[in-house]
BAFI-3210 file (N, C-alpha, C; in Angstrom, 3 decimals, decimal comma, padded with zeros to 6 digits):
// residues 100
n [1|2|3|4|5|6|7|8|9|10|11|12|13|14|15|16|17|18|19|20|21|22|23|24|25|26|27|28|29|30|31|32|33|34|35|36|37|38|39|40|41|42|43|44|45|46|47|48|49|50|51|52|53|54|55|56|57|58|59|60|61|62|63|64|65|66|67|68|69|70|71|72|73|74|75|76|77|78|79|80|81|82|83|84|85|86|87|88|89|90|91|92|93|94|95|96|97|98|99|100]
n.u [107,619|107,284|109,380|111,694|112,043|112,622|115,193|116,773|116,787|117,815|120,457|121,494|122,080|123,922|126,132|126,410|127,258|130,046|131,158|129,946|128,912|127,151|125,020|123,879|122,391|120,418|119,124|118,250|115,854|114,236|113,276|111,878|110,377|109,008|107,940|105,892|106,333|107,018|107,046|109,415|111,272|111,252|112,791|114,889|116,024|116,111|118,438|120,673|120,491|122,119|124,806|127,578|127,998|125,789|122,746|121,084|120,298|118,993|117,232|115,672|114,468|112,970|110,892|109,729|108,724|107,726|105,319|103,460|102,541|099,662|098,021|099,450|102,369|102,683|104,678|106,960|107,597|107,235|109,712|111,857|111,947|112,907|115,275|116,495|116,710|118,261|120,849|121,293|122,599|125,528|126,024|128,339|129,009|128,254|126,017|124,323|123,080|122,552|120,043|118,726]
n.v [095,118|093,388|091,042|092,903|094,294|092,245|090,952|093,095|093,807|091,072|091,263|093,321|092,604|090,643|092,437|093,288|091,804|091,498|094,040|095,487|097,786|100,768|102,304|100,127|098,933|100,732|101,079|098,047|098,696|099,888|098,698|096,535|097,987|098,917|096,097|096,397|094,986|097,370|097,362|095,299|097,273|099,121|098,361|097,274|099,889|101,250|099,904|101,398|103,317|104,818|104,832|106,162|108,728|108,744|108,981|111,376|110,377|107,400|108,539|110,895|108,315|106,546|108,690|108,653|105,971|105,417|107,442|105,885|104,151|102,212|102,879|105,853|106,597|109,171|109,933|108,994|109,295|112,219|112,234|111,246|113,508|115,370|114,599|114,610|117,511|117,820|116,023|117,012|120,030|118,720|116,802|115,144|115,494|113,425|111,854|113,552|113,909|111,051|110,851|112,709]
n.w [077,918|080,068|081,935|081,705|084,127|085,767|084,885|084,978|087,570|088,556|086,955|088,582|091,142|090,370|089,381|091,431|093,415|092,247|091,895|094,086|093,887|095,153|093,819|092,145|093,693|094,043|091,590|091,616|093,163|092,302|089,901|091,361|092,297|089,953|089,139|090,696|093,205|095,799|098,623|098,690|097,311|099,313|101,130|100,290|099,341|101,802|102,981|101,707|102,539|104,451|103,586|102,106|100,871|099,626|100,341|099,122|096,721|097,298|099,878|098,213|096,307|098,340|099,767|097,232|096,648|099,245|098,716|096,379|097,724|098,400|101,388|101,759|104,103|105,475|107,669|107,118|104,344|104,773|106,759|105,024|103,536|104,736|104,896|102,464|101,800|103,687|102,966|100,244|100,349|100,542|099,116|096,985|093,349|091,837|093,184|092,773|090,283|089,900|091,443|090,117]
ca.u [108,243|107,072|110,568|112,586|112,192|112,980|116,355|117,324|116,944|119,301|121,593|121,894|122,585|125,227|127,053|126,160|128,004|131,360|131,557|130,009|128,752|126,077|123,835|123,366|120,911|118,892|118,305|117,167|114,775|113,288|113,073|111,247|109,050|107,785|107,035|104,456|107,049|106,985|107,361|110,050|111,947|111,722|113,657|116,142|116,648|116,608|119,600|121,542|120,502|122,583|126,221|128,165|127,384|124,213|122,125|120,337|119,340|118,203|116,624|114,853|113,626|112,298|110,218|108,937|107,979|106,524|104,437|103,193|102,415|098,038|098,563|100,716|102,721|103,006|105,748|107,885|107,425|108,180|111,103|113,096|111,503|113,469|116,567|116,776|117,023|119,672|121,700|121,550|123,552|126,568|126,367|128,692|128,140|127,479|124,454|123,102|123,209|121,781|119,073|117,955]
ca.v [095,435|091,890|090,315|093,168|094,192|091,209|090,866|094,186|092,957|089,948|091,743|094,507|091,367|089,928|093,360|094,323|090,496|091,304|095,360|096,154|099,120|100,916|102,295|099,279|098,582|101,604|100,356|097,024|098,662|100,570|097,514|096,287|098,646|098,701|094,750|096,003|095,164|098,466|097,335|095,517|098,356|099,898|097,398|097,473|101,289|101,371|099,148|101,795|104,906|105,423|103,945|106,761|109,787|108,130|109,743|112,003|109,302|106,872|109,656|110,656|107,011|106,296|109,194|108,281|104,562|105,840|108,151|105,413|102,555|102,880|103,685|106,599|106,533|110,725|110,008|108,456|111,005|113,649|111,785|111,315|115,136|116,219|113,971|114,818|118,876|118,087|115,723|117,935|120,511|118,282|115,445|115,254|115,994|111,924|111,774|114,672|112,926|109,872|111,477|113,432]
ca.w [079,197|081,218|081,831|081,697|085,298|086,580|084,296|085,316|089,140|088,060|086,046|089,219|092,111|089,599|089,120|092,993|094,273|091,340|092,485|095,541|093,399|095,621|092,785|091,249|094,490|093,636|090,367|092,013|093,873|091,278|089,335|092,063|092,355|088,589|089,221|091,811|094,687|096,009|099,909|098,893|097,163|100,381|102,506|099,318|099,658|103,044|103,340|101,646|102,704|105,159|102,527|102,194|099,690|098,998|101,182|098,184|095,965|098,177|100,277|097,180|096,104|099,277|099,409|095,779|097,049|099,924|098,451|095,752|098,274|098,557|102,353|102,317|105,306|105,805|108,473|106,459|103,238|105,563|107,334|103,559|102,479|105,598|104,981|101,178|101,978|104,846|102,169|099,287|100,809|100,688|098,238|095,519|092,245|091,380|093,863|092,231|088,768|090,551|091,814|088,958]
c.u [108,280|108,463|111,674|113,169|113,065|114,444|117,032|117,733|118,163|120,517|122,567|122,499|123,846|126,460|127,113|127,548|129,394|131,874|131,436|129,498|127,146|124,906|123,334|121,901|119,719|117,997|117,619|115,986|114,063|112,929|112,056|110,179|108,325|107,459|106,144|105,116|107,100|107,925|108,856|111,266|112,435|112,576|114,748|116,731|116,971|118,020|120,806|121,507|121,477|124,669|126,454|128,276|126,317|123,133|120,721|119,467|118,823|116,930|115,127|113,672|112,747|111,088|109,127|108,056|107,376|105,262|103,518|102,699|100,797|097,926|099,908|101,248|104,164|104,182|106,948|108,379|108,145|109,963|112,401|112,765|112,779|114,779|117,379|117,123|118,330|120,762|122,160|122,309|125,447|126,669|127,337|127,345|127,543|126,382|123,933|122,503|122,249|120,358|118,264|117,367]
c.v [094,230|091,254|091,161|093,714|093,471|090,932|091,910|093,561|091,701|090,639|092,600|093,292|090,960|090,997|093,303|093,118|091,104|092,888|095,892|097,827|099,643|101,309|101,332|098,846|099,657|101,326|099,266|097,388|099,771|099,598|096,954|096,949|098,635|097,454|094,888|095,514|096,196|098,095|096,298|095,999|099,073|099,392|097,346|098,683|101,590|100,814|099,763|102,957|105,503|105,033|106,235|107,829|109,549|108,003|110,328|110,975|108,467|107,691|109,843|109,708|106,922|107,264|108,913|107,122|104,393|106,121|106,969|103,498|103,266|102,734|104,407|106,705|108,270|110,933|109,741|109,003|111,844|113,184|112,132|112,589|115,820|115,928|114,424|116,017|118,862|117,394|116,681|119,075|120,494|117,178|116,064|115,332|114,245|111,784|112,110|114,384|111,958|109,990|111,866|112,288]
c.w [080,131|080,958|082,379|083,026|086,015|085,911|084,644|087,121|088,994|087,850|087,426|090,606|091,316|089,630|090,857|094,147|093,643|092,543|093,537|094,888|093,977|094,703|092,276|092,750|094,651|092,060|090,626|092,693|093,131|090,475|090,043|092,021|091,056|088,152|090,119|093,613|095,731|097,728|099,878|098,448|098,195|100,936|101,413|099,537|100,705|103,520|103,203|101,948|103,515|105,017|102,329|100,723|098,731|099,525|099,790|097,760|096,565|099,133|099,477|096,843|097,596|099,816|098,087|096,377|098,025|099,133|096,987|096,041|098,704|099,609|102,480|103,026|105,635|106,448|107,840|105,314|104,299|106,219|105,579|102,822|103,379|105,336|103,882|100,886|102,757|103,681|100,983|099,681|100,601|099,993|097,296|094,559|091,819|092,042|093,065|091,289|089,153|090,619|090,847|087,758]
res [x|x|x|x|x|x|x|x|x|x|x|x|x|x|x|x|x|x|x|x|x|x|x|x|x|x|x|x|x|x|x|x|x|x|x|x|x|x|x|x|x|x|x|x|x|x|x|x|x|x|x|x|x|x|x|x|x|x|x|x|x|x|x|x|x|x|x|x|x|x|x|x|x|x|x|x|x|x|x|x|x|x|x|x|x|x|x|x|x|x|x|x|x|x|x|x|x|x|x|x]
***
């Protein structure tokens, strides 16, 4: 697994500069996070949470990488628990996919 993180992170900047394709920056910041980056996964997800039918998944993640940083920061969990019930409602079906 050592490498492939970090090639994934590459691979997702290279596609992210050509397409402009917003998922590919949730994959970087999951990438991120399973190099131990975690905090800055967050500032990756955060950037898109608020991109346009990508609310859920981001939402989601950010909750996750909260909850997996060794100060939990409860406010912040709850903030994307609260955000992720109000999105779901109304995402497309690709979020949902995303997400899952």
């Amino acid at each position: 697994r050592e490498g492939y993180y970090n090639k994934a992170q590459t691979i997702c900047d290279q596609e992210a500069r050509r397409s402009n394709d917003v998922p590919l920056h949730l994959w970087k910041a999951y990438a991120l996070h399973c190099e131990g980056s975690t905090r800055e996964a967050i500032l990756e997800a955060e950037s898109c949470v608020g991109k346009r039918d990508m609310g859920l998944p981001f939402a989601s993640a950010l909750a996750f990488f909260h909850e997996q940083l060794a100060t939990v920061d409860q406010d912040a969990v709850r903030e994307m628990n609260l955000r992720r019930s109000q999105e779901l409602h109304h995402a497309p079906e690709n979020s949902r996919v995303l997400t899952a």
